[in-house]
N, CA and C of each residue as an Amber inpcrd file, in Angstrom:
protein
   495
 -23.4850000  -8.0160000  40.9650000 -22.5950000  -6.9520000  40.5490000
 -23.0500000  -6.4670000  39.1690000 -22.9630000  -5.0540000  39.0660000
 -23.4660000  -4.7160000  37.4990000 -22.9100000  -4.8160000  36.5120000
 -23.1890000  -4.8220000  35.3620000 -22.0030000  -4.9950000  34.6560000
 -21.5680000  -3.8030000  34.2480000 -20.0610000  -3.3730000  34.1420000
 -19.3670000  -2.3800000  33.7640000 -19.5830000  -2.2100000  31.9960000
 -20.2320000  -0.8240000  31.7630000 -20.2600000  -0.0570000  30.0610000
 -19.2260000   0.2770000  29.9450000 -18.7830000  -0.9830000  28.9090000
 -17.4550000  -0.3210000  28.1290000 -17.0590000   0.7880000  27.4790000
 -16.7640000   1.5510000  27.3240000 -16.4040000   3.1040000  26.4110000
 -16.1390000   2.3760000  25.1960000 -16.6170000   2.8910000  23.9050000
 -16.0770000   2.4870000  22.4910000 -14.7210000   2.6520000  22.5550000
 -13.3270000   2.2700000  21.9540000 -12.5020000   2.6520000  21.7740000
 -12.2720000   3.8480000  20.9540000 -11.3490000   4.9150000  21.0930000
 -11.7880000   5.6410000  20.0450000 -10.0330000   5.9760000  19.2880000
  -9.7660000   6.3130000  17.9430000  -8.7970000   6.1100000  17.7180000
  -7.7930000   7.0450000  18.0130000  -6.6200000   7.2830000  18.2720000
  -5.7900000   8.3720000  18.6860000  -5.6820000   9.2690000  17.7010000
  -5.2820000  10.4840000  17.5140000  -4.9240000  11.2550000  16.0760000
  -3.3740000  10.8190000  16.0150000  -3.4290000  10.6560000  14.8570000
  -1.8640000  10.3470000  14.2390000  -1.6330000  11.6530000  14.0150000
   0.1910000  12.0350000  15.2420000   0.6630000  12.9720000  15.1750000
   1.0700000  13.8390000  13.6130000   0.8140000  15.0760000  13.4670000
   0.9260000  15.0130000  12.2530000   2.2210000  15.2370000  11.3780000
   3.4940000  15.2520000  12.0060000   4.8370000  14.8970000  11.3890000
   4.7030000  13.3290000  10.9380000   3.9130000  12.6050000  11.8140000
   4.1600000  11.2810000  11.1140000   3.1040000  10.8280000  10.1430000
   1.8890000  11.6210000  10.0970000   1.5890000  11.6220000   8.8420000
   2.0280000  12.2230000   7.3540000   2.7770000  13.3550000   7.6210000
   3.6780000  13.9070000   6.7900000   4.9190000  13.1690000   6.0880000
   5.3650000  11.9950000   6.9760000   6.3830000  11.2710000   6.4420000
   5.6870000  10.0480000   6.0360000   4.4890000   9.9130000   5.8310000
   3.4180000   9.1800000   5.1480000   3.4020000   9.1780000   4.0380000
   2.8550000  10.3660000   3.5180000   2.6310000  11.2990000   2.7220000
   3.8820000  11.4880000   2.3530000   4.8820000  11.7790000   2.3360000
   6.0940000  11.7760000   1.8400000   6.7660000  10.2710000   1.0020000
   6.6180000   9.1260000   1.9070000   6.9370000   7.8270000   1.1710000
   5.8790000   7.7660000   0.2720000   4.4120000   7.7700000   0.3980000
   3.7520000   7.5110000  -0.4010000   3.9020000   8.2400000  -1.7890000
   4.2940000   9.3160000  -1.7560000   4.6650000  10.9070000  -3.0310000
   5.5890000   9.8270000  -3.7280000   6.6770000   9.1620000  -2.9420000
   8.1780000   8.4730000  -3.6150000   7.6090000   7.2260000  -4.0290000
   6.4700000   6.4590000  -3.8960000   5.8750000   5.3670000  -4.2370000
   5.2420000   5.6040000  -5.1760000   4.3940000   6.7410000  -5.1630000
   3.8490000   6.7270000  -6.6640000   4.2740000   7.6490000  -7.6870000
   5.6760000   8.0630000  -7.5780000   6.6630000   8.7800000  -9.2940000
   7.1030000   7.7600000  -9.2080000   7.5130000   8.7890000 -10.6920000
   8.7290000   7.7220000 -11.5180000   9.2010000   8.9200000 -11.8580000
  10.8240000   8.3460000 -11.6280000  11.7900000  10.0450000 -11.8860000
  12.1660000   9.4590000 -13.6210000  12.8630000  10.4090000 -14.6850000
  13.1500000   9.9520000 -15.4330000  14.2160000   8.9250000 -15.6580000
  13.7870000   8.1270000 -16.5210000  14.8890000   6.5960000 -16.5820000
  16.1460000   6.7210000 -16.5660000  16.8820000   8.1370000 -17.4850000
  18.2370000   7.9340000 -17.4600000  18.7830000   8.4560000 -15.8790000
  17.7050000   9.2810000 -15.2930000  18.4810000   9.4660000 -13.7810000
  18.3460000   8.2420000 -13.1240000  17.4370000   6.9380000 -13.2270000
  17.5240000   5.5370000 -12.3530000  17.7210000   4.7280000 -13.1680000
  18.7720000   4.4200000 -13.2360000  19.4870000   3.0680000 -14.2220000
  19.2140000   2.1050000 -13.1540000  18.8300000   0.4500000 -13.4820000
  18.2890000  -0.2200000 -12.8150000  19.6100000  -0.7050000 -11.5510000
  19.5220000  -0.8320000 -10.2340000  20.3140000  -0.6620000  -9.6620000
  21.4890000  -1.9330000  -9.8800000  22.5220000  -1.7470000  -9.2520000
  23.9030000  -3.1160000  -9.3270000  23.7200000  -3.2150000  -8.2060000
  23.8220000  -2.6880000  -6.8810000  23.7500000  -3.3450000  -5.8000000
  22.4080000  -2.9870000  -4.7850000  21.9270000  -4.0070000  -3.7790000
  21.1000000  -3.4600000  -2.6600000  21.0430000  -2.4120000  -2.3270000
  22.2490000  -1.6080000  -2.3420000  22.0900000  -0.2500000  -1.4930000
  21.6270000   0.7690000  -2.5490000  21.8140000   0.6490000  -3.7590000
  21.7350000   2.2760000  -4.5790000  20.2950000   2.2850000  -4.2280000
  19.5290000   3.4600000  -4.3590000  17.9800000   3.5720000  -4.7270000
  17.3110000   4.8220000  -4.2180000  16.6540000   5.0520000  -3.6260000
  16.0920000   6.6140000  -3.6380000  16.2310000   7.2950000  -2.4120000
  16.5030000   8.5660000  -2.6630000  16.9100000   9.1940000  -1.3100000
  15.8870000  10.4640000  -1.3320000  15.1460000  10.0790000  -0.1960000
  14.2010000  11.3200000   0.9420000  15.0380000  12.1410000   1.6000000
  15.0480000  13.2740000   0.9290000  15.9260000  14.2010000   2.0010000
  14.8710000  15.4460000   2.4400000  15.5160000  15.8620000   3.8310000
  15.0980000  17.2980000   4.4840000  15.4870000  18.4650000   4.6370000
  15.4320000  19.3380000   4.0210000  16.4250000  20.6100000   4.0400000
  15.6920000  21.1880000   4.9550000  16.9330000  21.6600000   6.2950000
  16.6190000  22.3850000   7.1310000  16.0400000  21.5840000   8.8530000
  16.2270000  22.5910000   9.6360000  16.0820000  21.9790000  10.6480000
  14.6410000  20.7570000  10.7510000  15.0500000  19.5390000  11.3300000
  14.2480000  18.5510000  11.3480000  13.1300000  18.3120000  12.1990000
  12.2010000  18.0370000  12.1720000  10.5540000  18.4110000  13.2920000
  10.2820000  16.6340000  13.3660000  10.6370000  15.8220000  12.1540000
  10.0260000  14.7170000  11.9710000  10.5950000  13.7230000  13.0400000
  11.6580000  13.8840000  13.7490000  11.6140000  12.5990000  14.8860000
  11.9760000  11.4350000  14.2950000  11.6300000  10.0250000  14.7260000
  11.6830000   9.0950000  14.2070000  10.7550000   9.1400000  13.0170000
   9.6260000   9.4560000  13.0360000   8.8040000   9.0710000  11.7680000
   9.7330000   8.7980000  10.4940000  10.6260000   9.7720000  10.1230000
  11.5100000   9.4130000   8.8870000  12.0800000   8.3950000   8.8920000
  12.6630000   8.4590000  10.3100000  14.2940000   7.1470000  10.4400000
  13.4570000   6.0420000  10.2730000  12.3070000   5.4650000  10.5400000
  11.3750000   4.3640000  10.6950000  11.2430000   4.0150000   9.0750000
  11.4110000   4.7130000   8.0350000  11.3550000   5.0770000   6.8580000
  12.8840000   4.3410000   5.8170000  13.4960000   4.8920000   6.8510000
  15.3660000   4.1950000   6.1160000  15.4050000   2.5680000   5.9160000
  15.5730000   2.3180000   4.4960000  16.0740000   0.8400000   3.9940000
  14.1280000   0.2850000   3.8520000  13.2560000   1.1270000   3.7120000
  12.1120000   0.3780000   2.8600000  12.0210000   0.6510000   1.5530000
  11.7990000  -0.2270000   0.7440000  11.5130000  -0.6770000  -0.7000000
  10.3050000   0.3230000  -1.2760000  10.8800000   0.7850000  -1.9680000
   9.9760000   1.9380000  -2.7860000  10.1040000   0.9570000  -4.3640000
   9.4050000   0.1120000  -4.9040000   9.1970000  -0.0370000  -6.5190000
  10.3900000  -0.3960000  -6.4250000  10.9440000  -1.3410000  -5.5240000
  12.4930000  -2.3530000  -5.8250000  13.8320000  -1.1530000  -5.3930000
  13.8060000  -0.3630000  -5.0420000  14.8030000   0.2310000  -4.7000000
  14.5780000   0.5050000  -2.9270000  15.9180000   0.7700000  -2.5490000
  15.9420000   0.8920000  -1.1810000  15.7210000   2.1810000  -0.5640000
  15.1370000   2.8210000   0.3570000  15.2020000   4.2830000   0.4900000
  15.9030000   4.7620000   1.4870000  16.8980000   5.5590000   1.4820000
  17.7080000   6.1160000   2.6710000  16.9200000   7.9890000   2.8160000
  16.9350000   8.1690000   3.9790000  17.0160000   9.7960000   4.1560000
  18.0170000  10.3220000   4.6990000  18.0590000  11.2290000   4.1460000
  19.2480000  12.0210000   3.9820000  18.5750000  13.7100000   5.0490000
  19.2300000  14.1130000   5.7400000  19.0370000  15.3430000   6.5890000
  20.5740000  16.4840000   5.8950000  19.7260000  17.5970000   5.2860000
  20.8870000  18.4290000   4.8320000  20.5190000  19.9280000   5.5940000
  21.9360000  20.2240000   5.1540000  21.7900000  21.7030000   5.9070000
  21.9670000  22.7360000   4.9780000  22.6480000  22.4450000   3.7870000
  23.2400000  23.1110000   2.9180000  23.2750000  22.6330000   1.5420000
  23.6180000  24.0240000   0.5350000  23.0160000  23.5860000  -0.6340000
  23.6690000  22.3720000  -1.6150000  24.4530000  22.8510000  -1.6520000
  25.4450000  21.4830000  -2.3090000  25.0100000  19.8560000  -2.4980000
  25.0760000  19.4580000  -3.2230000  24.4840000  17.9960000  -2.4050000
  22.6970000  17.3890000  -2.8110000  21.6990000  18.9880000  -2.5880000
  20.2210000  18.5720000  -2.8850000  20.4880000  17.7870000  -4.1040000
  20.8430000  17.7650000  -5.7060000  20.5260000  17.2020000  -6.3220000
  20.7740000  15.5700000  -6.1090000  20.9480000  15.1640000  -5.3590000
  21.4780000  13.9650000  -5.2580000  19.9810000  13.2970000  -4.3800000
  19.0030000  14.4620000  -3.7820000  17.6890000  14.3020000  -3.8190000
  16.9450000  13.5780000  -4.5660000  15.8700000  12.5240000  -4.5480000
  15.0840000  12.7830000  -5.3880000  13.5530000  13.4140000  -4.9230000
  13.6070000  13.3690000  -3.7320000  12.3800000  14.2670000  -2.7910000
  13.0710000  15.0220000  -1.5840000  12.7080000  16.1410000  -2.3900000
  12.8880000  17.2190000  -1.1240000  12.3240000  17.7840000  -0.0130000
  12.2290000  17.5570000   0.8850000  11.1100000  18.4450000   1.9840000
  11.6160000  19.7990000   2.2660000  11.4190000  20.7760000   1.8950000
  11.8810000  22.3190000   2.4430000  11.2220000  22.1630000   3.9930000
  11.8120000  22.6060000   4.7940000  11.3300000  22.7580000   6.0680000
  10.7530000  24.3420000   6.1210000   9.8250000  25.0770000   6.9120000
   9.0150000  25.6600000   7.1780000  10.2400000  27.0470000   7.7640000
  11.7810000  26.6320000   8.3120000  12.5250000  27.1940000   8.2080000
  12.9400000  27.9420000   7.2990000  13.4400000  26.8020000   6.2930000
  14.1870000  27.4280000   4.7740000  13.1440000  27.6490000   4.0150000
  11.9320000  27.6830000   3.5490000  11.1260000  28.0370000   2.7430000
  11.1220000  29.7430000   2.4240000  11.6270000  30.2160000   3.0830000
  12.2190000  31.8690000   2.4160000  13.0960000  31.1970000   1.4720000
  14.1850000  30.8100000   1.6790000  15.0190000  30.4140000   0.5900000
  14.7500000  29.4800000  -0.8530000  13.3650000  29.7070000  -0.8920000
  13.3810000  28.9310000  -1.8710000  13.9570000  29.0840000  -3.3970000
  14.0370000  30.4560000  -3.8710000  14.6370000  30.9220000  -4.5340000
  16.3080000  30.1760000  -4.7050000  16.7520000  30.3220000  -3.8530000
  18.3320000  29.7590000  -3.9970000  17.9460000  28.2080000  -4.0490000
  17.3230000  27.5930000  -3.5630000  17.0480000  26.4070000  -3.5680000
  16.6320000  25.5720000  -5.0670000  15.5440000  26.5350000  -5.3660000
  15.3900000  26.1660000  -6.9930000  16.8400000  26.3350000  -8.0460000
  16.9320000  27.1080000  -7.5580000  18.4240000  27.7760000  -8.1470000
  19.6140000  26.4330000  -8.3430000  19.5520000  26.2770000  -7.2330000
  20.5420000  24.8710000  -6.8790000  19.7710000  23.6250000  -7.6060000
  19.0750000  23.7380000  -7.7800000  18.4760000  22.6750000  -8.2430000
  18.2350000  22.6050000  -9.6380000  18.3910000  23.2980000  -9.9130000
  17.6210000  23.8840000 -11.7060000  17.1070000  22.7680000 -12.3760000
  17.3040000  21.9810000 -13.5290000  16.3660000  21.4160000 -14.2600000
  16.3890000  20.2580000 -13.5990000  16.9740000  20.0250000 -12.1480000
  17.0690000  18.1890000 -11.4510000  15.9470000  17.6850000 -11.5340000
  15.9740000  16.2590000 -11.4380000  14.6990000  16.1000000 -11.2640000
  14.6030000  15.7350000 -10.0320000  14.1080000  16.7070000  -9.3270000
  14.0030000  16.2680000  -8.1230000  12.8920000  17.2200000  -7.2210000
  11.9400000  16.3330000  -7.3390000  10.3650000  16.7400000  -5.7980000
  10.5440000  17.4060000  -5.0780000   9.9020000  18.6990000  -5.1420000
  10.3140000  19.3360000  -3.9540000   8.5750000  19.4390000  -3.4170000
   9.0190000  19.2160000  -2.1790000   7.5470000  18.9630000  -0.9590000
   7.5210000  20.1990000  -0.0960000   6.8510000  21.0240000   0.3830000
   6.7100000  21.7200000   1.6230000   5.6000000  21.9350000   2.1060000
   5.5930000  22.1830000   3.5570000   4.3720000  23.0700000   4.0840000
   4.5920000  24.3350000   4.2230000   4.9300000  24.9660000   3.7410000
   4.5840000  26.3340000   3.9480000   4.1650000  27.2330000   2.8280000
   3.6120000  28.3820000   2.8250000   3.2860000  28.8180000   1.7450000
   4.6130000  29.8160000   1.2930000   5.6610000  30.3780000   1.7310000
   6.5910000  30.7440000   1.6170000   7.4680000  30.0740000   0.6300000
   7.3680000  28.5130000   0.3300000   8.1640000  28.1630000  -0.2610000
   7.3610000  27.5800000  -1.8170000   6.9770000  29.0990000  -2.3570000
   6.2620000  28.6500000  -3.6960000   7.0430000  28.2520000  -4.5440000
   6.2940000  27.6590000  -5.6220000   6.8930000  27.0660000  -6.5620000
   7.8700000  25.7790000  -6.0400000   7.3150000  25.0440000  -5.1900000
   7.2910000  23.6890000  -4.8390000   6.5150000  23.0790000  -5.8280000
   6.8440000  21.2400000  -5.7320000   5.7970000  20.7310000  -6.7370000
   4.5840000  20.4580000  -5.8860000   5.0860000  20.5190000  -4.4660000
   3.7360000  19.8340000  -3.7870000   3.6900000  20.2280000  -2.5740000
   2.9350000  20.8250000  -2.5660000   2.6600000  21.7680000  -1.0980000
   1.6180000  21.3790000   0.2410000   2.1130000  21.0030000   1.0710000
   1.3850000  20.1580000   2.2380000   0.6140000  21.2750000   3.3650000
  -0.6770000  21.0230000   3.6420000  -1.3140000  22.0750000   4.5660000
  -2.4100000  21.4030000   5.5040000  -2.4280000  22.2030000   6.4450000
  -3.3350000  20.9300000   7.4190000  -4.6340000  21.7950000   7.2080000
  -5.5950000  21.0860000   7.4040000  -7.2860000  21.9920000   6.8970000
  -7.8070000  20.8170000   8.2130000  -8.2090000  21.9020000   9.0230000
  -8.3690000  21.7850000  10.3160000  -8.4130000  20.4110000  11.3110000
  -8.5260000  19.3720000  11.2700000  -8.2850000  17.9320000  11.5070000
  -7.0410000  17.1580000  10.4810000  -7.3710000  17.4390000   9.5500000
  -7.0330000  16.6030000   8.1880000  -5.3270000  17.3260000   7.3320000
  -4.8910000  16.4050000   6.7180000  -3.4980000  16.8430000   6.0220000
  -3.9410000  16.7840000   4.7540000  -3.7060000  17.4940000   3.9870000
  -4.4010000  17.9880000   2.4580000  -2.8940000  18.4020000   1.6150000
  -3.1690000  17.9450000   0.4820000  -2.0280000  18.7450000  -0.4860000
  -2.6110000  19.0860000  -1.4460000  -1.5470000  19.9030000  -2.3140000
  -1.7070000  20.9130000  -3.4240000  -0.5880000  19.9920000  -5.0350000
  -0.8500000  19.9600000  -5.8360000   0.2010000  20.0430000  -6.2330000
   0.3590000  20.9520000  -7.8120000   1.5660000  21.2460000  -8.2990000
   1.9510000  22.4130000  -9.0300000   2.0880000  20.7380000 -10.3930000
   1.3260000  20.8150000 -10.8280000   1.3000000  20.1180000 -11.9090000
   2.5730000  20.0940000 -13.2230000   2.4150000  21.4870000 -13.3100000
   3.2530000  22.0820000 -14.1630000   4.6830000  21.6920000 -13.9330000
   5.3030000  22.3190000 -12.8280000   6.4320000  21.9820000 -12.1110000
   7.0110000  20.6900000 -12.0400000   6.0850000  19.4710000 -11.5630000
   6.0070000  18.4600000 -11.8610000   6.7200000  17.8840000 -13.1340000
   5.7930000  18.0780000 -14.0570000   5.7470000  17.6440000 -15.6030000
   7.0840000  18.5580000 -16.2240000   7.8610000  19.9790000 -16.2120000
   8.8080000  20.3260000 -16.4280000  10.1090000  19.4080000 -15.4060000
   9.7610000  18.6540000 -14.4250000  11.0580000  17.9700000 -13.8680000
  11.0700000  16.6760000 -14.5170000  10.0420000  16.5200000 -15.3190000
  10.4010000  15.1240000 -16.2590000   9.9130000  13.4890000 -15.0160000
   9.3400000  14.2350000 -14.0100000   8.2620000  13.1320000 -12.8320000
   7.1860000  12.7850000 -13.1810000   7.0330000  11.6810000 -13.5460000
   5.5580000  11.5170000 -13.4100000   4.8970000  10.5260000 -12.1560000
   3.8420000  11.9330000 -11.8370000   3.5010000  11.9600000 -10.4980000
   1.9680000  10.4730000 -10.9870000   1.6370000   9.7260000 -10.1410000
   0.7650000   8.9020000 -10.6660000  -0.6850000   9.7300000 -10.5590000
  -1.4010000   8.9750000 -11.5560000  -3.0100000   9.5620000 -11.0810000
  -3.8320000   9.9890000 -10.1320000  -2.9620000   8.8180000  -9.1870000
  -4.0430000   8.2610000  -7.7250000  -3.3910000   9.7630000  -7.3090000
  -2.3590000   9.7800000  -6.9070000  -1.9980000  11.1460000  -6.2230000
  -2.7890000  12.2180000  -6.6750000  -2.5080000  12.1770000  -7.8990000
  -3.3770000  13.6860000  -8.4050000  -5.0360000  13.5180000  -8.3800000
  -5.5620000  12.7780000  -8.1630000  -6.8570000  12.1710000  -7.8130000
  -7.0600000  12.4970000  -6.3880000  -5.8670000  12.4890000  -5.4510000
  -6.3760000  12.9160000  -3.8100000  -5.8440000  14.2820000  -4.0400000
  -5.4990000  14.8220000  -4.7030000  -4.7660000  16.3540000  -4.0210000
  -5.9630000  17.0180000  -4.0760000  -5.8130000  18.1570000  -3.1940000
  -7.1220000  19.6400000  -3.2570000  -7.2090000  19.7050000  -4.0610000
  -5.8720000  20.2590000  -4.8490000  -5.8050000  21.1110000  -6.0020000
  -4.4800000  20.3960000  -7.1480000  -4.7410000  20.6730000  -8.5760000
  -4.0300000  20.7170000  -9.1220000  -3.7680000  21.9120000  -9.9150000
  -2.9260000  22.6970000  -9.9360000  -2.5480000  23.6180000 -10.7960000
  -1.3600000  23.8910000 -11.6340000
């Protein structure tokens, strides 16, 4: 009998919402928001909240995400629909929906400190703007924006982005 040629294995593409919520914990792993907004926590539960403004694409990838340890704090996500409430953010995802609105969104948000993430180009003046370049997930980030929310974003991040501006 001959012997059967194995096929190499080859690896699947990681869908890319769930690399996006990758890329999203990893963004919350490497800031640091300013100290007086994270007083060191009193109980298990306080600690950082991933939220999504606007209709949701991510599936489980996020929920898979709820109650892991970001730098000793716990992370919950939060799914919003409305404005009220974002500052209680400390990473925002604009969805590809609301990214017209970004205007009211900044608005609502004014000097918070709080990350705002998107893919779309509609929602400028994000700190960090996510885009797929043809296989691959690539970001941007608004340096500036950043550094006026009083975040400091770590090196390594700004070391992988496309761009910093």
């Amino acid at each position: 009998m001959p012997a059967l040629a194995q096929a190499p294995a080859q690896a699947q593409p990681v869908p890319e919402y769930v690399m996006k919520a990758t890329y999203l914990y990893n963004f919350m792993v490497f800031s640091e928001w300013p100290s007086q907004d994270l007083q060191p926590p009193t109980t298990p539960r306080e600690g950082l909240n991933l939220c999504v403004f606007g209709q949701d694409s991510f599936g489980s990838a996020l929920s898979n995400l709820e109650g892991k340890n970001v730098n000793g704090r716990r992370l919950s996500v939060l799914r919003m629909n409305h404005l009220p409430g974002i500052k209680k953010c400390h990473l925002l995802f604009i969805t590809e929906r609301e990214a017209p609105n970004m205007p009211s969104i900044q608005s609502s948000l004014g000097d918070a400190p709080v990350l705002t993430v998107a893919d779309s180009p509609l929602a400028s003046g994000a700190a960090i703007m996510l885009s797929v370049d043809g296989s691959r997930l690539v970001f941007d980030v608004n340096v500036q924006r950043v550094k006026k929310l009083g975040i400091n974003l770590s090196s390594k991040v700004l070391q992988l982005a496309r761009s910093t501006n």
